[in-house]
N, C-alpha and C positions, 0 to 999 in steps of 0.2 A: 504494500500500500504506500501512496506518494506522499506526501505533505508538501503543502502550500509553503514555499520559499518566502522568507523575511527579511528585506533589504538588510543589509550589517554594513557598515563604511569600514569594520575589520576587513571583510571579504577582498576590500578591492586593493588590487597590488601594482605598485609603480613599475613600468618599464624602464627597464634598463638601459640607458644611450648609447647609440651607433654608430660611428663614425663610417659614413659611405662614402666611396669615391663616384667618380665623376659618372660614372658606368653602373653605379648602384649596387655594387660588392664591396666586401671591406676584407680586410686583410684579419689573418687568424694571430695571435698572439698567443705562445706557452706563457703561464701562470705558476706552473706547477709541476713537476713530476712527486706523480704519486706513489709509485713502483718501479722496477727493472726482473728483467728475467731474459733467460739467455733460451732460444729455443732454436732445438739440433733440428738439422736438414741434411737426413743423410751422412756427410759428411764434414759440414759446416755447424757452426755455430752464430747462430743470429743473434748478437743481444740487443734487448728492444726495452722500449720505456715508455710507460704508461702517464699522458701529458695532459693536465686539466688544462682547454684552453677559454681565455680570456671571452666573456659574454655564452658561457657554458653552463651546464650544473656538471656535479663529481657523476654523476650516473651518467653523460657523456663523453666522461674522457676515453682517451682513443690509444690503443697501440703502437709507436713508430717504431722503426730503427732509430736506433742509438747514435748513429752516424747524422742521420739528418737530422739530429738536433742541437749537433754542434756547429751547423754550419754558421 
């Protein structure tokens, strides 16, 4: 069974700012690494690192190589 919603001024939650370019994308910025872990490929060793980026939550940080984020 539903219940009839009752405005709350808690509910409502501020955006967060954007900075877009000229083209209407914006560029990603690391914030954070969260983790690291090395994962085998056959014969390789990948180590990768887990990167919260800037205008994210932690439930969409992502995977990289380790490499690309010293660039």
């Amino acid at each position: 069974m539903l219940w009839q919603y009752r405005s709350d001024p808690s509910h409502i939650l501020e955006p967060e700012e954007v900075e877009l370019n000229p083209n209407l994308s914006y560029d990603e910025e690391p914030v954070q690494i969260l983790d690291w872990e090395v994962k085998r490929l056959r014969n390789k060793n990948v180590p990768l690192v887990k990167v919260l980026w800037r205008n994210h939550k932690v439930e969409e940080a992502t995977w990289e190589p380790e490499a690309t984020m010293r660039e």
